[in-house]
NUZA-537320 format. One record per residue (C-alpha): x, y, z; residue in one letter; residue number from 1. Coordinates in steps of 0.001 Angstrom, whole numbers, plus 524288, in hexadecimal, padded with zeros to 5 digits. Example, Ala and Ser with C-alpha at 12.3 -4.5 7.8 and 13.67 -1.06 7.14 Angstrom:
+-------+-------+-------+------+-----+
:    xx :    yy :    zz : code : pos :
+-------+-------+-------+------+-----+
: 8300C : 7EE6C : 81E78 :    A :   1 :
: 83566 : 7FBDC : 81BE4 :    S :   2 :
+-------+-------+-------+------+-----+
END
This chain:
+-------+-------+-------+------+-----+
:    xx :    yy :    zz : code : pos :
+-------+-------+-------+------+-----+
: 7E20D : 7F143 : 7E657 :    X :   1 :
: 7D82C : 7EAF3 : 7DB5C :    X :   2 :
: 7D2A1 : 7F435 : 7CFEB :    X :   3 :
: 7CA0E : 7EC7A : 7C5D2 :    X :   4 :
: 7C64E : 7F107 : 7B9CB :    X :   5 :
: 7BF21 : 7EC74 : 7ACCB :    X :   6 :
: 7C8A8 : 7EB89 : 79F45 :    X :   7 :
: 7C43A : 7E5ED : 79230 :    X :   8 :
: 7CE3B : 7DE21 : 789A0 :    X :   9 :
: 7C75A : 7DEDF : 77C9F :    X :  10 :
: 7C0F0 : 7ED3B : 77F42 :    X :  11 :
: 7C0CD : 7F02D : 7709F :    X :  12 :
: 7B514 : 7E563 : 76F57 :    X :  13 :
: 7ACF4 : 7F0E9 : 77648 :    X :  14 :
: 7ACAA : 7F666 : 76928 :    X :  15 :
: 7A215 : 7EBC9 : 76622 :    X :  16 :
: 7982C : 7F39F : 76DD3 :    X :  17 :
: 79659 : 7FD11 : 7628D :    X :  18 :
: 78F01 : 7F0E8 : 75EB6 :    X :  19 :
: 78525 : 7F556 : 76903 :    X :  20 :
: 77FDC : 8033A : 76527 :    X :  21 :
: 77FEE : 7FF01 : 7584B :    X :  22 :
: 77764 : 7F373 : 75A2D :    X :  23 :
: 76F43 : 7FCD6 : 762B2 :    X :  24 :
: 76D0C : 80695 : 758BE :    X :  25 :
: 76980 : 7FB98 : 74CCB :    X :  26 :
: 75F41 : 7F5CE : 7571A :    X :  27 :
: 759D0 : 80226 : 75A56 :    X :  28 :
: 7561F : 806A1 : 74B73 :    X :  29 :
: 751DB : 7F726 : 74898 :    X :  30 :
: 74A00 : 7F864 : 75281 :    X :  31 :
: 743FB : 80657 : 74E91 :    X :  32 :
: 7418C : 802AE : 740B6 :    X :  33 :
: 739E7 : 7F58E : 746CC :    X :  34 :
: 731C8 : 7FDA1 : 74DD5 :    X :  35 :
: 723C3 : 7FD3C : 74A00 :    X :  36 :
: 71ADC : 807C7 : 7499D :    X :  37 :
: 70E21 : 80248 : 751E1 :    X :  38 :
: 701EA : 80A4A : 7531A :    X :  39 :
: 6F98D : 80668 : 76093 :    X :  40 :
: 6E907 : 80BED : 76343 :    X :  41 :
: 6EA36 : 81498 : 76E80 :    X :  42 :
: 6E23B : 80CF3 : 77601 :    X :  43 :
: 6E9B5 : 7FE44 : 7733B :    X :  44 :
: 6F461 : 7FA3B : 77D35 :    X :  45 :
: 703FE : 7FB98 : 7796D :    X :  46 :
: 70957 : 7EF6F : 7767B :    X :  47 :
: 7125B : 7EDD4 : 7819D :    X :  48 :
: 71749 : 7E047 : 77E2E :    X :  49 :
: 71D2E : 7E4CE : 77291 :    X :  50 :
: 7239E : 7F0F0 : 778D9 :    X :  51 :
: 728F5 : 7E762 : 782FA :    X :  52 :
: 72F38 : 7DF05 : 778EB :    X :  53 :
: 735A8 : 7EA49 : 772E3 :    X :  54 :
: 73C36 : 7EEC6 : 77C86 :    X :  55 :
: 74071 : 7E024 : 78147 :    X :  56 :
: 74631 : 7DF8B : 772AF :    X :  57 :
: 74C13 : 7EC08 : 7768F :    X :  58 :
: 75483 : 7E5E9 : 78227 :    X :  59 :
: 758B8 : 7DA9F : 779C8 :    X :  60 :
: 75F1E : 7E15C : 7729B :    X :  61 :
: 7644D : 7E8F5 : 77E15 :    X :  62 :
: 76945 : 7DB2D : 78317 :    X :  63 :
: 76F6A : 7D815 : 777AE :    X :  64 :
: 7768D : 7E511 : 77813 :    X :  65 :
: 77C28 : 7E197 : 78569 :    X :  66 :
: 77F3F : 7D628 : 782EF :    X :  67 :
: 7884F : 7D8E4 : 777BB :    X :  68 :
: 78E56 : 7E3D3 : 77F96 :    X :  69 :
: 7924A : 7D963 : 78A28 :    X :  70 :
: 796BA : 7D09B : 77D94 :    X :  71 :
: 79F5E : 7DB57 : 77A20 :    X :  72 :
: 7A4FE : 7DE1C : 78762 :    X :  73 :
: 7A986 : 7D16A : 78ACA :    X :  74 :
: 7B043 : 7D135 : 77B25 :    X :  75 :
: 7B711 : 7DD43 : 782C1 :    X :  76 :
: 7BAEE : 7D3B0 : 78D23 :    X :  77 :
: 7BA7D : 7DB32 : 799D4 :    X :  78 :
: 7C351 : 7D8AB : 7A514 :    X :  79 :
: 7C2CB : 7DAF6 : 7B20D :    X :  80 :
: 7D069 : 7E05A : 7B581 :    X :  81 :
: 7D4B5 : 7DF47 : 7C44C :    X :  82 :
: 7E1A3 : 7E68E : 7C6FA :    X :  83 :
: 7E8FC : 7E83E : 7D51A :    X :  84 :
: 7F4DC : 7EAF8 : 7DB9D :    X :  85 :
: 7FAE6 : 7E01B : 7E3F4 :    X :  86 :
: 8041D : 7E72C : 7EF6B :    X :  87 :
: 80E94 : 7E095 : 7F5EE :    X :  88 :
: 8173A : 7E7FE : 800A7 :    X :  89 :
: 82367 : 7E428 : 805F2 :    X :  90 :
: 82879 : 7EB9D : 81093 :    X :  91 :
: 83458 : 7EE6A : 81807 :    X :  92 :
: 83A4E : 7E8E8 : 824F8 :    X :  93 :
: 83DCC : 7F646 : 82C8A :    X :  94 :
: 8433B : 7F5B6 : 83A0E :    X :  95 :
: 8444C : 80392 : 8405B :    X :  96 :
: 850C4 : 8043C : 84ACC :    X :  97 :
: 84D60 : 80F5B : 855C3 :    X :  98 :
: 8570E : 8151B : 85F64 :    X :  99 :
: 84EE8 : 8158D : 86C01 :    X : 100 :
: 85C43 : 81A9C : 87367 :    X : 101 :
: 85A1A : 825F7 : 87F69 :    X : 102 :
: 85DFA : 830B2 : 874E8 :    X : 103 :
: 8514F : 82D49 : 86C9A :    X : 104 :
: 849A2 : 83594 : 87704 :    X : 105 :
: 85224 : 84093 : 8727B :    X : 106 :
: 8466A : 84C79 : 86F31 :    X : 107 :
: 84B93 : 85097 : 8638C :    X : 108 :
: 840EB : 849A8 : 85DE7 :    X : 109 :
: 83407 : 84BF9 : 862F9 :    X : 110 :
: 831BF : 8445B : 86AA3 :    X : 111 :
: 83D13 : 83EC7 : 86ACD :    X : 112 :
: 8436B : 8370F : 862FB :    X : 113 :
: 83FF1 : 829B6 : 86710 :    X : 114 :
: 8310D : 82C42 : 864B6 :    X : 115 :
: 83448 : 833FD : 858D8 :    X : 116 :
: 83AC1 : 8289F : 85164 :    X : 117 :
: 82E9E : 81E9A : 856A0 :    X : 118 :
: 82403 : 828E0 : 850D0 :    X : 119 :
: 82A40 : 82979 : 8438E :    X : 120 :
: 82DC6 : 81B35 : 8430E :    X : 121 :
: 81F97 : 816E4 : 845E6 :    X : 122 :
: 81A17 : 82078 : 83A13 :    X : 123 :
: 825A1 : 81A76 : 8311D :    X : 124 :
: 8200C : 80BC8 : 833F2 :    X : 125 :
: 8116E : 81266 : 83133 :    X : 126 :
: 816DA : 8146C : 8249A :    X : 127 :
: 81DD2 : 8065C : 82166 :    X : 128 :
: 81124 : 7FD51 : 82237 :    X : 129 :
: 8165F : 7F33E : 81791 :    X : 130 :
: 823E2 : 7F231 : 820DC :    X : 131 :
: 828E2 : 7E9F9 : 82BFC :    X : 132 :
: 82EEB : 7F226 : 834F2 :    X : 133 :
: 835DD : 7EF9A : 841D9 :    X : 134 :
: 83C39 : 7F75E : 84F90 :    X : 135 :
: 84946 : 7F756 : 85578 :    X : 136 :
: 84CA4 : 7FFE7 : 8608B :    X : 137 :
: 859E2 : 8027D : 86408 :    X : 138 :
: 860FA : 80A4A : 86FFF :    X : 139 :
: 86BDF : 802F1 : 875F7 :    X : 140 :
: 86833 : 7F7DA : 8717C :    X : 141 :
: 85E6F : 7F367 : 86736 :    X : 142 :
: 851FC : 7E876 : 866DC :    X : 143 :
: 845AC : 7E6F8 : 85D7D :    X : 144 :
: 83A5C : 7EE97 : 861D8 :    X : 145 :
: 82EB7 : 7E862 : 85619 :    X : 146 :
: 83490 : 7DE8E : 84B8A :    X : 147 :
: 8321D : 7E117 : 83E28 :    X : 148 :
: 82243 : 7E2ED : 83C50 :    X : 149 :
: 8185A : 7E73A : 8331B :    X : 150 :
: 810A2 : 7EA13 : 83FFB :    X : 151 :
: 8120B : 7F888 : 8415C :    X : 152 :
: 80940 : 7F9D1 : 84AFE :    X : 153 :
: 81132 : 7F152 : 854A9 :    X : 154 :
: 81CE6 : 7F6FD : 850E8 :    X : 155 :
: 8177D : 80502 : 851E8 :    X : 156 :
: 81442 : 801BE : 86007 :    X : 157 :
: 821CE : 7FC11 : 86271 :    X : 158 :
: 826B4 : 80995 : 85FE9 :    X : 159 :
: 81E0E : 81050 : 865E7 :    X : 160 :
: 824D9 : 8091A : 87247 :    X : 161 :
: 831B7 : 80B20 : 870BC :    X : 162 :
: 83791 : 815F8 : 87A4B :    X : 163 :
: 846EE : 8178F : 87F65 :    X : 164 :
: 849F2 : 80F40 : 88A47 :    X : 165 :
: 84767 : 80106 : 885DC :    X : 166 :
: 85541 : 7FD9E : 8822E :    X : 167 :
: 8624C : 802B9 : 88888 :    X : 168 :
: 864A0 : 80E36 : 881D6 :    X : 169 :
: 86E7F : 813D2 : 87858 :    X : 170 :
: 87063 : 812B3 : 86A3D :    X : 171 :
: 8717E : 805AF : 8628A :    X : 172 :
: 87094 : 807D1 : 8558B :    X : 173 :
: 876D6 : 7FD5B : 850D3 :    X : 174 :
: 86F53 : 7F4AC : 85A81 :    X : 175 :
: 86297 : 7FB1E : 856EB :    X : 176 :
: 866A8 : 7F809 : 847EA :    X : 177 :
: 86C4A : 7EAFF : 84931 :    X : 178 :
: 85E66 : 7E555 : 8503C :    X : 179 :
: 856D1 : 7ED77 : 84552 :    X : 180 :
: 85DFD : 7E608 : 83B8F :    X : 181 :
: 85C0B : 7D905 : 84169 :    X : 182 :
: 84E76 : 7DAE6 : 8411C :    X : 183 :
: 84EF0 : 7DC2C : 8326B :    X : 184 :
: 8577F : 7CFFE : 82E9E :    X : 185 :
: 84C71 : 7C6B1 : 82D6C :    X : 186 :
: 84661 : 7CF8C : 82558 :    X : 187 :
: 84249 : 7CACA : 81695 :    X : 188 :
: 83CD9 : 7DAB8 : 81270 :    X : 189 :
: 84452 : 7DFCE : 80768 :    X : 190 :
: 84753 : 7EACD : 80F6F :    X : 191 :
: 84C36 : 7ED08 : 81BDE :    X : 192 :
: 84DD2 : 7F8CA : 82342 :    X : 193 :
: 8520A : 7FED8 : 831B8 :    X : 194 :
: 84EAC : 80C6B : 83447 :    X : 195 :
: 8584E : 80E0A : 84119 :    X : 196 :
: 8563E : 81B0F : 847B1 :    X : 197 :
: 85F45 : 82030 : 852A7 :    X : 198 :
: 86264 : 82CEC : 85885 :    X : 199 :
: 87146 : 82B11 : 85CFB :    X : 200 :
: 87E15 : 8222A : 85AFA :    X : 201 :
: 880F5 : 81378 : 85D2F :    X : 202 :
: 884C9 : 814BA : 86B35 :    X : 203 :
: 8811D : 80629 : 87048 :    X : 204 :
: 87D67 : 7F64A : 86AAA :    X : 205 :
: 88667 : 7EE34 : 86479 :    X : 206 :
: 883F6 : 7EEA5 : 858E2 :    X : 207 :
: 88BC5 : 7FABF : 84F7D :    X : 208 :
: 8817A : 801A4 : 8468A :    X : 209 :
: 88959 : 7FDF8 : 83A70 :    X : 210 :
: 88B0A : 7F1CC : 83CA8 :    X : 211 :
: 87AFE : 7F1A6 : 83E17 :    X : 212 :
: 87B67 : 7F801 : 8338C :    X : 213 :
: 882D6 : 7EE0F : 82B7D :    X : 214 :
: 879FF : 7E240 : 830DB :    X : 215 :
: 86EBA : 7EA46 : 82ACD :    X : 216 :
: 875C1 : 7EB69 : 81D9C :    X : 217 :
: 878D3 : 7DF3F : 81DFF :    X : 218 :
: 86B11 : 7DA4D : 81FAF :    X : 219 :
: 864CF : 7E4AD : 81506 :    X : 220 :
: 85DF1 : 7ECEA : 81F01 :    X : 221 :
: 85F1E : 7F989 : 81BEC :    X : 222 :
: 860BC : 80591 : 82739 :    X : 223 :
: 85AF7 : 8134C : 82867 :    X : 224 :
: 86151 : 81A9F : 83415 :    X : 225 :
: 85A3D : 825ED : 83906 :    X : 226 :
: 862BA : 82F70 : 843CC :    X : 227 :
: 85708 : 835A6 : 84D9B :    X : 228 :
: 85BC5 : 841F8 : 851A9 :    X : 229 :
: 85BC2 : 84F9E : 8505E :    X : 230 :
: 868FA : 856E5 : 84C64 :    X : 231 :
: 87010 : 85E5F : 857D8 :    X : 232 :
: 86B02 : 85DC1 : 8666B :    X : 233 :
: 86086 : 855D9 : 86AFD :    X : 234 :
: 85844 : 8548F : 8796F :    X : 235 :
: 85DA9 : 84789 : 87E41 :    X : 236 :
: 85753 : 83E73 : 88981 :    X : 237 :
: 85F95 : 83CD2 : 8969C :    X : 238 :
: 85C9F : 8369E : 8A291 :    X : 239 :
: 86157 : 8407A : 8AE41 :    X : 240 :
: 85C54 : 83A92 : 8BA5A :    X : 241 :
: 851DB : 83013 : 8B55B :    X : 242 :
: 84C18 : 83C0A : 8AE03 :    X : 243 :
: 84C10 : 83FA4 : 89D61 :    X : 244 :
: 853AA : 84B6C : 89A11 :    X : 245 :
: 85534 : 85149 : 88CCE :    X : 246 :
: 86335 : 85812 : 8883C :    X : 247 :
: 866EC : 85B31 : 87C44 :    X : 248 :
: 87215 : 85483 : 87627 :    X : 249 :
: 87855 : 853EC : 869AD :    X : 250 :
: 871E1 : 849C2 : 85FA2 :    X : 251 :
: 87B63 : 83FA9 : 85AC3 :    X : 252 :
: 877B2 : 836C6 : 8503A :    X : 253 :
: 880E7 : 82B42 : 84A6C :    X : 254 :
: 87CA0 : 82FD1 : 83D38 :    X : 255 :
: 8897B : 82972 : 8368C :    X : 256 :
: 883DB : 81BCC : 83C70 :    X : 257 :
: 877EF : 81DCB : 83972 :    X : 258 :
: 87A78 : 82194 : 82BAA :    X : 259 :
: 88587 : 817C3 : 828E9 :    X : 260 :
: 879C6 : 80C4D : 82D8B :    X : 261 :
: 87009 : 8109C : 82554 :    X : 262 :
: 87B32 : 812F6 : 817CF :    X : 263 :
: 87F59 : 80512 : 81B34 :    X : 264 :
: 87203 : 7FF63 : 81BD6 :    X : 265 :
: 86DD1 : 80675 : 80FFB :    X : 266 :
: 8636F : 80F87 : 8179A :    X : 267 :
: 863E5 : 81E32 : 81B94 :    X : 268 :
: 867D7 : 827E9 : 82781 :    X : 269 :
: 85F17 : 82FB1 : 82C18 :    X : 270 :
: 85E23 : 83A91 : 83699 :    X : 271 :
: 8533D : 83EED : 83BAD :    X : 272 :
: 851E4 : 84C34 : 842B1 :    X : 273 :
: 84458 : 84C99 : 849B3 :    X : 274 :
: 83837 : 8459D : 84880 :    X : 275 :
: 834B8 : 849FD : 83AF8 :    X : 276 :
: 84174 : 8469A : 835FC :    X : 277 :
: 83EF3 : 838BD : 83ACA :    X : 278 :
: 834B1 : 83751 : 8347A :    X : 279 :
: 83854 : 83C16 : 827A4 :    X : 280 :
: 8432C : 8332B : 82939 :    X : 281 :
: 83903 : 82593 : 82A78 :    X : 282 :
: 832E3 : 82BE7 : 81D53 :    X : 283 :
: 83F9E : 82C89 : 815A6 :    X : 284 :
: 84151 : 81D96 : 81B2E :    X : 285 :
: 832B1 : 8198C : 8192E :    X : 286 :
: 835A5 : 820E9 : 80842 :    X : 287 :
: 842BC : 818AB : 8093C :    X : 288 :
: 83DC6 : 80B68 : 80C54 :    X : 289 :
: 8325B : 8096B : 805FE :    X : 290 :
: 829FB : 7FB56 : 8051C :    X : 291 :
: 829A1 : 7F2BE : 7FAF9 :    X : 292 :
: 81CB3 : 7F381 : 7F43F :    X : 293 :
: 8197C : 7EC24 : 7E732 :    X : 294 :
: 80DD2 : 7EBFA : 7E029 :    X : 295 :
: 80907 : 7E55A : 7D5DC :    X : 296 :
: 7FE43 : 7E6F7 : 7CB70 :    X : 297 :
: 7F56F : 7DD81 : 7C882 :    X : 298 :
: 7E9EA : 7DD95 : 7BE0A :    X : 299 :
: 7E024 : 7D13B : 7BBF7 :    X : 300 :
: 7D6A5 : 7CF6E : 7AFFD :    X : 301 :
: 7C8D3 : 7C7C0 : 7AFF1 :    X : 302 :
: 7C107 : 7C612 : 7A45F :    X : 303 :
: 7B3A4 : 7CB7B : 7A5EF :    X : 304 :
: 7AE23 : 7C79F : 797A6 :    X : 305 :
: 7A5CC : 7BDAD : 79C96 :    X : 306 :
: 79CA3 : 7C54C : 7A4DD :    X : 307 :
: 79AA2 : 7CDB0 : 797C0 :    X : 308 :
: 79690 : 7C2D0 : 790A4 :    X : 309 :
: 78DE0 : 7BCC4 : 79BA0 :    X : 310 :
: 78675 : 7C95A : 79A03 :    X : 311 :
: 785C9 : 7CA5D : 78CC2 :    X : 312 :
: 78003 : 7BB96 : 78C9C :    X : 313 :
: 776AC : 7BF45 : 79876 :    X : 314 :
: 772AE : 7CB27 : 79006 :    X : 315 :
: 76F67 : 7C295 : 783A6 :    X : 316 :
: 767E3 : 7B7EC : 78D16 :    X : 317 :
: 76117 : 7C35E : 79150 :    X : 318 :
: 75D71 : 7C7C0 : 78386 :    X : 319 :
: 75A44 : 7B8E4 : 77F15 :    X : 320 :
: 75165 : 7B786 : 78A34 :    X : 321 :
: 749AB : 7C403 : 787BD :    X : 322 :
: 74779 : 7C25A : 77880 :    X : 323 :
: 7446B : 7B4B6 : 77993 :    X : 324 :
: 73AFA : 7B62E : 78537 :    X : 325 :
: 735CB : 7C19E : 7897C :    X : 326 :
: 733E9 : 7C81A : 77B5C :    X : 327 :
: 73199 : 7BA4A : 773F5 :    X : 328 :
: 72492 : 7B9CD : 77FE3 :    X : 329 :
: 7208C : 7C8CE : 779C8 :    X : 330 :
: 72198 : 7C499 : 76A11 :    X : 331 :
+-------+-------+-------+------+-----+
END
C-alpha cells in the first residue's frame, strides 16, 4: 500500500511571502499617485492603446509576483514523500490426521460424524490462506490422501471424497500419526503442526501412539488431538444382514492417549461434543497457531525544488518578453 504526500524541509522560508502583500500594497499607491488626471471632448475617441499598456504593466508586475512566490517555495524545498508497507507472510505446514473408522458414522453428530469433522475442517483451511496444509486418513491402517499444498481448492475436493470404507477399518492412531508426521519432516516452516482427530482407542497398526508421538517431538512438530464424540450413549452403525443399523452404545474415548500425545508434543486435547463444539475447537486452534506476518515501513524522499524554480524562470521569461515587446511596440 503507497500513500504520497508533499513535506517542505526549510518551511520557515514561507515566511518570505509577507514580501508579497507588501510589495502589492507599495505598487498599488505608486501607482495611484502616478495616475494622471486626463480630460477627453465628448466627441474624441478613448485612447485605447494607452489603457492597453496599463493594464499589460499591470500583469508584469503580476509575473513578477509569481515568480518570487515560486523563488520562495523551492527556498522551502518541497519533497515529494512516498511511504508504504512491504508484507511478507510465512506460513505454517499443517497436516490434519482424520479417523475415517466405521464408528465415525456414529449420529451423534449430525450428520454424522464423519461428514461433521470434513465440514468444519474445510471452513478451518478457508481461514489459513497464507498456510500449507496437508490430509491423512487413518482407520486400520493409515496413507496420504493430498500432500502438503497451498491449493485449497484441490485439497477441499479431496475431502469432500473421503467416506468410510476405503481402508480396512479400525482405529490406528498411531498409524494415522506416524504417516502425518512423515509428511512434515522435509518441512523447512518454522512451525509445524498435526491436528489428529479420532473418535475411539488405538485398537490396530503397528505403530503405539506414544511412540508417534515421540517421533513428532523429536522432529519439532507439534500435536493438537481433538476426541469426536458426544459424552454417554451414542447411535452406532452395524451391518445385520448386508443392511446399516443404528444402536446405541456407550462412547469410549482414549482421552489419556490422546492427551498424553498432545502434552508430549507441546499441543492441546481437545473434546468435542457435537458439531458446534468442533468447530469452536478449529477456532481455538486457528487463535493458537497463528502465521507469521512481518511488515515493514518504508518512506522515500524526492526533491521537488527544481520544478519551482523552472516556473519561477518561465514566469520572469514571460515578464521579459512582454515589457520588452509587446509594451516597448505601444511606447
Amino acid at each position: 500500500m503507497l500513500e504520497s504526500e508533499i513535506t517542505f524541509a526549510n518551511v520557515h522560508f514561507f515566511w518570505a511571502m509577507l514580501l508579497i502583500p507588501i510589495l502589492v500594497t507599495v505598487y498599488i499607491l505608486r501607482s495611484k499617485k502616478n495616475t494622471a488626471l486626463l480630460q477627453f471632448s465628448a466627441k474624441g475617441d478613448l485612447p485605447t492603446g494607452s489603457s492597453y499598456k496599463v493594464w499589460l504593466k499591470h500583469g508584469v508586475f503580476a509575473l513578477n509576483m509569481l515568480a518570487l512566490a515560486s523563488f520562495i517555495t523551492a527556498l522551502a524545498r518541497p519533497q515529494s514523500s512516498t511511504s508504504g508497507q512491504n508484507v511478507s507472510t510465512e506460513g505454517i505446514d499443517i497436516v490434519i490426521a482424520l479417523d475415517i473408522s466405521s464408528s465415525m458414522l456414529a449420529r451423534d453428530f449430525k450428520p454424522n460424524r464423519l461428514e461433521a469433522s470434513k465440514d468444519v475442517a474445510q471452513e478451518f483451511i478457508d481461514a489459513r490462506i497464507n498456510d500449507r496444509i496437508g490430509l491423512v486418513v487413518y482407520a486400520g491402517e493409515s496413507f496420504t490422501q493430498c500432500p502438503l499444498t497451498t491449493d485449497h481448492a484441490v485439497l477441499k475436493n479431496l475431502f469432500q471424497e473421503l467416506e468410510n470404507g476405503l481402508i480396512t477399518d479400525g482405529t490406528a492412531i498411531g498409524m494415522g500419526l506416524a504417516t502425518a508426521v512423515n509428511r512434515l519432516k522435509d518441512s523447512e516452516a518454522k512451525s509445524k503442526v498435526v491436528i489428529l482427530l479420532s473418535d475411539g482407542s488405538n485398537n490396530a497398526g503397528d505403530i503405539p501412539p506414544i511412540t508417534a508421538a515421540e517421533i513428532a517431538e523429536t522432529m519439532g512438530v507439534r500435536v493438537y488431538t481433538i476426541g469426536v464424540g458426544t459424552n454417554g450413549m451414542a447411535p452406532m452403525p452395524f451391518k445385520v444382514n448386508g443392511q446399516t443399523i443404528y444402536e446405541n452404545v456407550q462412547v469410549f474415548i482414549d482421552e489419556e492417549t490422546l492427551t498424553e500425545i498432545a502434552n508430549l508434543t507441546g499441543g492441546q486435547y481437545f473434546r468435542a461434543t457435537d458439531k458446534d463444539n468442533l468447530a469452536e475447537v478449529y477456532e481455538q486452534i486457528d487463535q493458537l497457531e497463528k502465521s507469521i506476518i512481518e511488515v515493514t515501513e518504508f518512506r522515500k524522499r524526492n526533491e521537488e525544488y527544481l520544478a519551482w524554480i523552472l516556473l519561477g524562470l518561465a514566469l520572469l521569461g514571460l515578464r521579459f518578453l512582454i515589457q520588452h515587446t509587446v509594451i516597448k511596440s505601444l511606447t
